[in-house]
mmCIF file as gemmi writes it, N, C-alpha and C atoms, coordinates in Angstrom:
data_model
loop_
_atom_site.group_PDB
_atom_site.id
_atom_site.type_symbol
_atom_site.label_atom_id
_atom_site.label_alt_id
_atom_site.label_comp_id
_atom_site.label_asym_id
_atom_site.label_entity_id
_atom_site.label_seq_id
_atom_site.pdbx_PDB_ins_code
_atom_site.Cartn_x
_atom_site.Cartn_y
_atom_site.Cartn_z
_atom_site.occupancy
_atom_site.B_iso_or_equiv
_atom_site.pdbx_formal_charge
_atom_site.auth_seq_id
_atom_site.auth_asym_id
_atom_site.pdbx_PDB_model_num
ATOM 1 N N . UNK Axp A 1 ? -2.372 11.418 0.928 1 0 ? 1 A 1
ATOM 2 C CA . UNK Axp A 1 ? -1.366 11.062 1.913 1 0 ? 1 A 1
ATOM 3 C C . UNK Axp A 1 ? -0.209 10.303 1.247 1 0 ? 1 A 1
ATOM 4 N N . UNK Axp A 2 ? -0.521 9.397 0.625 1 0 ? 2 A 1
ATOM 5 C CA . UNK Axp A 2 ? 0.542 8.682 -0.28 1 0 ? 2 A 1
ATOM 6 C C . UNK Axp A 2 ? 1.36 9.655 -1.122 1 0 ? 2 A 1
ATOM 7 N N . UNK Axp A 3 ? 0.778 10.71 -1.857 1 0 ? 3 A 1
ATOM 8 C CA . UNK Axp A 3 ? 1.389 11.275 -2.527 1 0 ? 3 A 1
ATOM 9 C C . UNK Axp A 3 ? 2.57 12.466 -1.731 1 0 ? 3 A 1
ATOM 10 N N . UNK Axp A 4 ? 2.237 13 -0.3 1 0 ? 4 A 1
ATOM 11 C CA . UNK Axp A 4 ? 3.223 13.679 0.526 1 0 ? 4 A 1
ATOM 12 C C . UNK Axp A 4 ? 4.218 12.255 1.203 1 0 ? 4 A 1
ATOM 13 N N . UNK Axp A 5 ? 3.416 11.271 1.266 1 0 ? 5 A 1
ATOM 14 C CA . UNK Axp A 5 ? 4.716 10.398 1.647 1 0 ? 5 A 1
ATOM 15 C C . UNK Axp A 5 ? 6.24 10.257 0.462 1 0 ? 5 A 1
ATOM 16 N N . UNK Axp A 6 ? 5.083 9.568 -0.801 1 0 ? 6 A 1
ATOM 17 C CA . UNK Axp A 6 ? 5.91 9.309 -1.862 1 0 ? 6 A 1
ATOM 18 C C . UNK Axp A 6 ? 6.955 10.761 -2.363 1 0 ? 6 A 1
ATOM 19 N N . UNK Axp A 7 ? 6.583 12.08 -1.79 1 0 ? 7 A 1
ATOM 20 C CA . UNK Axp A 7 ? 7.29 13.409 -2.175 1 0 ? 7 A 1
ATOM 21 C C . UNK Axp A 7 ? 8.5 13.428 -1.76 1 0 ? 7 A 1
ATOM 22 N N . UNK Axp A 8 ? 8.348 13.124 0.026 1 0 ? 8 A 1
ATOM 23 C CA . UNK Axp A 8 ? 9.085 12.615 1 1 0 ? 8 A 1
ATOM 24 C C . UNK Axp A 8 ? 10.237 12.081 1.041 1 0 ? 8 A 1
ATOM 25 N N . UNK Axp A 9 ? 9.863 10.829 0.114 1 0 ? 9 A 1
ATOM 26 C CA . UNK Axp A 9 ? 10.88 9.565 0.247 1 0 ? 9 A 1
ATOM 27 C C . UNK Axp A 9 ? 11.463 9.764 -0.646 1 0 ? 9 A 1
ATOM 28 N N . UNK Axp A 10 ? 10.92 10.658 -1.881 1 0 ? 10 A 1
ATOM 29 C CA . UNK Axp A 10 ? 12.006 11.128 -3.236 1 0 ? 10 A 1
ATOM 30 C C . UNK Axp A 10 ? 12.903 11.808 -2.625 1 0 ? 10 A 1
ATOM 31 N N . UNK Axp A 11 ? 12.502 13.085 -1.888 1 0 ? 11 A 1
ATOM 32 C CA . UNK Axp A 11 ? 13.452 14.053 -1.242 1 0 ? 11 A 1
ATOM 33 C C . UNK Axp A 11 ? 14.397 13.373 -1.008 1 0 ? 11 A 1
ATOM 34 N N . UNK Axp A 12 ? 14.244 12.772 -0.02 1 0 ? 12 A 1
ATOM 35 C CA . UNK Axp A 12 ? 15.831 12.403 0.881 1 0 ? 12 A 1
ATOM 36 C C . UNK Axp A 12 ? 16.547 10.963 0.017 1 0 ? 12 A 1
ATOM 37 N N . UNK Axp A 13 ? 16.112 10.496 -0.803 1 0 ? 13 A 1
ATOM 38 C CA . UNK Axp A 13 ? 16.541 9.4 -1.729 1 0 ? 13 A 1
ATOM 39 C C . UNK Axp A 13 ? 17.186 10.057 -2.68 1 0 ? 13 A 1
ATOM 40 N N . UNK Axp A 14 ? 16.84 11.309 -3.114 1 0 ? 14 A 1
ATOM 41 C CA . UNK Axp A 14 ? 17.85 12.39 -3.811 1 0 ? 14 A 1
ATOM 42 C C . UNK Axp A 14 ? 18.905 12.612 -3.703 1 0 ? 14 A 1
ATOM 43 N N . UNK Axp A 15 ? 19.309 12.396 -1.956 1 0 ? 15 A 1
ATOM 44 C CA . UNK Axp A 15 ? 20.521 13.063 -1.199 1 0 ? 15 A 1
ATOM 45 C C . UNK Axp A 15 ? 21.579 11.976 -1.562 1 0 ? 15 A 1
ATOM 46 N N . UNK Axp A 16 ? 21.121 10.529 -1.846 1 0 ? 16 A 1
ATOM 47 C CA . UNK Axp A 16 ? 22.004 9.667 -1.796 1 0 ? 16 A 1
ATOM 48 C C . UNK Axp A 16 ? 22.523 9.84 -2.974 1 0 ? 16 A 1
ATOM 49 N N . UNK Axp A 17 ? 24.042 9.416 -3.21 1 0 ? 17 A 1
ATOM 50 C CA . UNK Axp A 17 ? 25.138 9.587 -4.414 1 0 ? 17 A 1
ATOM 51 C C . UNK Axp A 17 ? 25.09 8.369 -5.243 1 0 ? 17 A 1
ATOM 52 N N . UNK Axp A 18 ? 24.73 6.779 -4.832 1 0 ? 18 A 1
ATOM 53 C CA . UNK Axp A 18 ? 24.426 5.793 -5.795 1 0 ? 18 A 1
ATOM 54 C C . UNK Axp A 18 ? 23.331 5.9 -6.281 1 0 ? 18 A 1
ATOM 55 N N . UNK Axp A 19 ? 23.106 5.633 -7.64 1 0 ? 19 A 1
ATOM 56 C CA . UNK Axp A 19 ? 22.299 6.011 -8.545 1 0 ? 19 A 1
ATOM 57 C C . UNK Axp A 19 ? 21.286 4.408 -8.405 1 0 ? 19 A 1
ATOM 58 N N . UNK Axp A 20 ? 22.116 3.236 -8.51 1 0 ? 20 A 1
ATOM 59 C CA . UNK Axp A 20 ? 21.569 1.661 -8.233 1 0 ? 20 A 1
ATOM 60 C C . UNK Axp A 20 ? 20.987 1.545 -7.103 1 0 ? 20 A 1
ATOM 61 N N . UNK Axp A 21 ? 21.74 1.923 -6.309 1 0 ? 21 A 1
ATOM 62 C CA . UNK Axp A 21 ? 20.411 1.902 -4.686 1 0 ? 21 A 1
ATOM 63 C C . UNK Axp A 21 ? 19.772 2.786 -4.767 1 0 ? 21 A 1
ATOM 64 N N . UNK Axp A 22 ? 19.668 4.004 -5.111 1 0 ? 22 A 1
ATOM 65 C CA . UNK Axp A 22 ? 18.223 4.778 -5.822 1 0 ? 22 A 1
ATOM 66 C C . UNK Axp A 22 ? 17.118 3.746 -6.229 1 0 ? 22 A 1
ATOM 67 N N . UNK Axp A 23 ? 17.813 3.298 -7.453 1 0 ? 23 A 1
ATOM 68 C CA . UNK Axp A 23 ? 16.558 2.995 -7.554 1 0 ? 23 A 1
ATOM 69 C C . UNK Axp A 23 ? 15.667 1.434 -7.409 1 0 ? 23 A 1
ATOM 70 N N . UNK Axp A 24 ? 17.076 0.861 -6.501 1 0 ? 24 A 1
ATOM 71 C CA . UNK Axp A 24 ? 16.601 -0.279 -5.712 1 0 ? 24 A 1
ATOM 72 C C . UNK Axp A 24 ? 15.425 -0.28 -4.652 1 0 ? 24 A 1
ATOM 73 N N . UNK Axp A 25 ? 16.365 1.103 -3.987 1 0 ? 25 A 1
ATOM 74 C CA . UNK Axp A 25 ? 15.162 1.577 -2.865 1 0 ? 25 A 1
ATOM 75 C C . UNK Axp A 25 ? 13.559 1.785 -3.15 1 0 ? 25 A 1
ATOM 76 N N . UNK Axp A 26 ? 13.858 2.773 -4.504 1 0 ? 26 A 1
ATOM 77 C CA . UNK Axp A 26 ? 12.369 3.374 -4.991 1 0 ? 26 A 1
ATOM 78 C C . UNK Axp A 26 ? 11.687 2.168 -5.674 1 0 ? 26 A 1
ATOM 79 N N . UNK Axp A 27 ? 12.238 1.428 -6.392 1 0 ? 27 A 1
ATOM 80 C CA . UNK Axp A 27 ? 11.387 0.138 -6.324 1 0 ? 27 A 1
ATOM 81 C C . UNK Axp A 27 ? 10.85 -0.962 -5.32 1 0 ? 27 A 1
ATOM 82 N N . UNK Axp A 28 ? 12.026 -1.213 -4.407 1 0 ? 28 A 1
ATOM 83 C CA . UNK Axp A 28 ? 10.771 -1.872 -3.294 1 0 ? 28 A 1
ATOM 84 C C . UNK Axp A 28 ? 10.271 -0.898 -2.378 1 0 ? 28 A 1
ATOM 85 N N . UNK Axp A 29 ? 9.925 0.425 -2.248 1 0 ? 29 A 1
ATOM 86 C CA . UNK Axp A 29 ? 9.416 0.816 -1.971 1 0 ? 29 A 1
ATOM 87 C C . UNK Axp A 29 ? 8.004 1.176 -2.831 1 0 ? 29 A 1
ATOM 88 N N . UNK Axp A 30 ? 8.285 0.959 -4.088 1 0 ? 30 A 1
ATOM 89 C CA . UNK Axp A 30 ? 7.135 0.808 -4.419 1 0 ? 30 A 1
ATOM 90 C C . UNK Axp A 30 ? 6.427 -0.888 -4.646 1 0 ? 30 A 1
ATOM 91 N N . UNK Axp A 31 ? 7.343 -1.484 -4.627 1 0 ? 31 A 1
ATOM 92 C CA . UNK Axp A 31 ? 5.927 -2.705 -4.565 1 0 ? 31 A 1
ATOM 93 C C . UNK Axp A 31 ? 5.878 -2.897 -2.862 1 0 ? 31 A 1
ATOM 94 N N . UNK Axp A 32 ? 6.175 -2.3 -2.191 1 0 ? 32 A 1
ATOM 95 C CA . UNK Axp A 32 ? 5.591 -2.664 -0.674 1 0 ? 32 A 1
ATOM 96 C C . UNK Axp A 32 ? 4.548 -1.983 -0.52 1 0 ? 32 A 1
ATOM 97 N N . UNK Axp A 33 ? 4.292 -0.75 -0.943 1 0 ? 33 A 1
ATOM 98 C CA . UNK Axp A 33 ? 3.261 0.325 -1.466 1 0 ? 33 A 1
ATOM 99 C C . UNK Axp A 33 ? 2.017 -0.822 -1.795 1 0 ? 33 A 1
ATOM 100 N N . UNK Axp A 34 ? 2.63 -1.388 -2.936 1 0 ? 34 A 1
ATOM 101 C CA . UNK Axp A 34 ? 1.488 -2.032 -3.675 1 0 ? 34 A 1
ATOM 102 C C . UNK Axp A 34 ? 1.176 -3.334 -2.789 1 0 ? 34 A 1
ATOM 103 N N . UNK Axp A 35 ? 1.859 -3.695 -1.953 1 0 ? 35 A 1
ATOM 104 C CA . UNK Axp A 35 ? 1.66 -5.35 -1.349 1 0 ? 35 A 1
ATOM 105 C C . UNK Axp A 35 ? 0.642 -4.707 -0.409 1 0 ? 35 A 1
ATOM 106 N N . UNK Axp A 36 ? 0.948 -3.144 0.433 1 0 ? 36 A 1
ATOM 107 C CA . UNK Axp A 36 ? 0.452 -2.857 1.629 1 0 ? 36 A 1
ATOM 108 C C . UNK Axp A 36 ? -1.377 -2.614 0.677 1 0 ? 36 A 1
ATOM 109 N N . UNK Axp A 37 ? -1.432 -1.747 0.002 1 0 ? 37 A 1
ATOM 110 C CA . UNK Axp A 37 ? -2.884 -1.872 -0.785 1 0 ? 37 A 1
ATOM 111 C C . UNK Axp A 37 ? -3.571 -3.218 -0.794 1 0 ? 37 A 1
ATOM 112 N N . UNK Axp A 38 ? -2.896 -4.258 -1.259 1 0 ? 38 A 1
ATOM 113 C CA . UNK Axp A 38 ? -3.476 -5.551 -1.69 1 0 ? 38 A 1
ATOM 114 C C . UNK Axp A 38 ? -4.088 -6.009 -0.617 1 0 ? 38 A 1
ATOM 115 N N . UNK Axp A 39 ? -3.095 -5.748 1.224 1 0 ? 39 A 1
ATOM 116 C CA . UNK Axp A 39 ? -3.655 -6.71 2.285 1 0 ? 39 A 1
ATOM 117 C C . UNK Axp A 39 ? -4.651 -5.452 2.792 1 0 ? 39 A 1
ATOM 118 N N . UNK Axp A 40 ? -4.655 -4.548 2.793 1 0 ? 40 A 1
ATOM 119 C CA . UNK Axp A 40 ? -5.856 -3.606 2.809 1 0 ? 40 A 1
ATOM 120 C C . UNK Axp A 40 ? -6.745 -3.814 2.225 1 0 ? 40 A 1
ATOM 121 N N . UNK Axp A 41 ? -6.814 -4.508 1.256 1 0 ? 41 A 1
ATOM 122 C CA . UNK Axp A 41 ? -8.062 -4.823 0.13 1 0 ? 41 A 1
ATOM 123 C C . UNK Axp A 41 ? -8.566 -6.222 0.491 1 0 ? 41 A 1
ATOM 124 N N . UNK Axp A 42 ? -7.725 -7.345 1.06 1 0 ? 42 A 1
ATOM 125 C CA . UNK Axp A 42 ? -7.781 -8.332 1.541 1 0 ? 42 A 1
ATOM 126 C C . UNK Axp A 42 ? -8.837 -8.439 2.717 1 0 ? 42 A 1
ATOM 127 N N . UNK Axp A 43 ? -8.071 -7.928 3.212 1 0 ? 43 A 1
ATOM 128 C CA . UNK Axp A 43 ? -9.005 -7.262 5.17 1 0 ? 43 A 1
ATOM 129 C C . UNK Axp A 43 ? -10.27 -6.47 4.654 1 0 ? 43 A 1
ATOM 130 N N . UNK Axp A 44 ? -10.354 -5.857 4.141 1 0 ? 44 A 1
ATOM 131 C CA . UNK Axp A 44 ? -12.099 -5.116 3.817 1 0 ? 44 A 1
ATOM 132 C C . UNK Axp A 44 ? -12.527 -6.127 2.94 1 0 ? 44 A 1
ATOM 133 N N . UNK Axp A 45 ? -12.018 -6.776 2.454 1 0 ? 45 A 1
ATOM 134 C CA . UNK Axp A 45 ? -13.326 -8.205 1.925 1 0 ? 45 A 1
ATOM 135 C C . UNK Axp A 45 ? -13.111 -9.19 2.793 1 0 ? 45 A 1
ATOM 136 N N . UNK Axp A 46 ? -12.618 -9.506 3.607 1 0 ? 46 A 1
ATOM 137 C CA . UNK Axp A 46 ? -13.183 -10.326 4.812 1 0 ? 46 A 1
ATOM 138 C C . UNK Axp A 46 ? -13.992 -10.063 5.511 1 0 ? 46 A 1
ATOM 139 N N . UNK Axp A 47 ? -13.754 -8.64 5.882 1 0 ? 47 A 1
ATOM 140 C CA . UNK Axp A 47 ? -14.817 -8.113 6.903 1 0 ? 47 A 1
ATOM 141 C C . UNK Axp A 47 ? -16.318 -7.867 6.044 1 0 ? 47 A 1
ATOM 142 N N . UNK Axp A 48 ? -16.217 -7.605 4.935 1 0 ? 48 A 1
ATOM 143 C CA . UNK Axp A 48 ? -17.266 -7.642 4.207 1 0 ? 48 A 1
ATOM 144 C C . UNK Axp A 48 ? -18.193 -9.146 4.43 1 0 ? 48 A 1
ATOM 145 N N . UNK Axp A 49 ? -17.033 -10.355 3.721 1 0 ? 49 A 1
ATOM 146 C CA . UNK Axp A 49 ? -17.813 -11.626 3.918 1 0 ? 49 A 1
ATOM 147 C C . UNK Axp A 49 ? -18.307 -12.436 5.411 1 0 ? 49 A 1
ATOM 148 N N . UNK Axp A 50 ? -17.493 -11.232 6.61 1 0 ? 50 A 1
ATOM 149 C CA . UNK Axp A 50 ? -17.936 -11.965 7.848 1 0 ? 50 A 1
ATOM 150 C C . UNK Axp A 50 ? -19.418 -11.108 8.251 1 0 ? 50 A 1
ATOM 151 N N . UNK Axp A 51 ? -19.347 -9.969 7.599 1 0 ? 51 A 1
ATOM 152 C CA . UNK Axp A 51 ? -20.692 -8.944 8.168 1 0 ? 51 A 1
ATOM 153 C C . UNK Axp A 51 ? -21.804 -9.687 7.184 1 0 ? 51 A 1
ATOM 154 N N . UNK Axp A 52 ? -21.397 -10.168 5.762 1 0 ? 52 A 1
ATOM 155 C CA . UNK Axp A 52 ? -22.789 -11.276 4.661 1 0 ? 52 A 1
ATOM 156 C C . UNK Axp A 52 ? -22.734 -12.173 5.949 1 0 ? 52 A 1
ATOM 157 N N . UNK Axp A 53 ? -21.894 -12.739 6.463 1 0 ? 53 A 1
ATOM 158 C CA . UNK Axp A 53 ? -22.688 -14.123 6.979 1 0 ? 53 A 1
ATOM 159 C C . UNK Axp A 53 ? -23.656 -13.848 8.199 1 0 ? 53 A 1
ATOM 160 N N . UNK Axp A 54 ? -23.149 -12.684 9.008 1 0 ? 54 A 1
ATOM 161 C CA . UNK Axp A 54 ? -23.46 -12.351 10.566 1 0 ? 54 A 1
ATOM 162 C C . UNK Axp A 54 ? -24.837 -12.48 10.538 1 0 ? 54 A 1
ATOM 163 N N . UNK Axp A 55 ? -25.603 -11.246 8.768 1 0 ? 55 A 1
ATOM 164 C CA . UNK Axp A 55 ? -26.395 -10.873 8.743 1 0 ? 55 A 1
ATOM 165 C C . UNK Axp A 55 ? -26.649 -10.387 7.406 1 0 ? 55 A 1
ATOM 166 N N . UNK Axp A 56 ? -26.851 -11.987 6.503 1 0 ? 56 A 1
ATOM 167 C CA . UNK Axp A 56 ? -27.203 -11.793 5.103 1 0 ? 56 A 1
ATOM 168 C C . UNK Axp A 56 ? -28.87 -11.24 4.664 1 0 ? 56 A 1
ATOM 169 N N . UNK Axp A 57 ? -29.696 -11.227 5.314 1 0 ? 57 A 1
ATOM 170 C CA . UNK Axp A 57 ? -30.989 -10.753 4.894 1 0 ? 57 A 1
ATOM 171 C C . UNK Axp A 57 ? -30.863 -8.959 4.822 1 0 ? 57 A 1
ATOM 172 N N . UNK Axp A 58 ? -29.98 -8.45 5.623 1 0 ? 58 A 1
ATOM 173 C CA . UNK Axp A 58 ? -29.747 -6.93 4.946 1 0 ? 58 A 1
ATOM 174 C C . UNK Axp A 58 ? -29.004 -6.627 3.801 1 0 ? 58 A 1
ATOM 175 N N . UNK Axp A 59 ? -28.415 -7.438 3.09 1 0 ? 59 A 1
ATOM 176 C CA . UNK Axp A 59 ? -27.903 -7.301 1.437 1 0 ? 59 A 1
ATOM 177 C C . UNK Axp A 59 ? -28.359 -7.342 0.677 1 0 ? 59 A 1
ATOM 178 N N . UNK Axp A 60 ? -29.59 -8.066 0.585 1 0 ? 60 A 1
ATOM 179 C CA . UNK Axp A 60 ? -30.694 -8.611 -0.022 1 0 ? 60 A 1
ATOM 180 C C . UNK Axp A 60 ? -31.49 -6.987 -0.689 1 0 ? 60 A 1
């Protein structure tokens, strides 16, 4: 999915004639990419450490 998004956002970032907001854009678009992964990764280890506490004898 990332990779038809990221296809996407090249396409029409193509169309534009500044070359500097090119690649202003394609860079924070890529670390928002990477920030959005991190709090995704954030949130599944919380929920991980709230399901150890709920009910730590099934990890075991």
């Amino acid at each position: 999915m990332l990779f038809i998004t990221l296809s996407v956002f090249v396409f029409f970032i193509e169309k534009m004639d500044n070359v500097v907001l090119q690649a202003v854009i394609f860079i924070l678009a890529l670390f928002v990419g990477i920030a959005w992964v991190e709090f995704e990764h954030n949130i599944t280890i919380y929920k991980i450490l709230i399901l150890y506490c709920l009910c730590p004898d099934k990890w075991i």
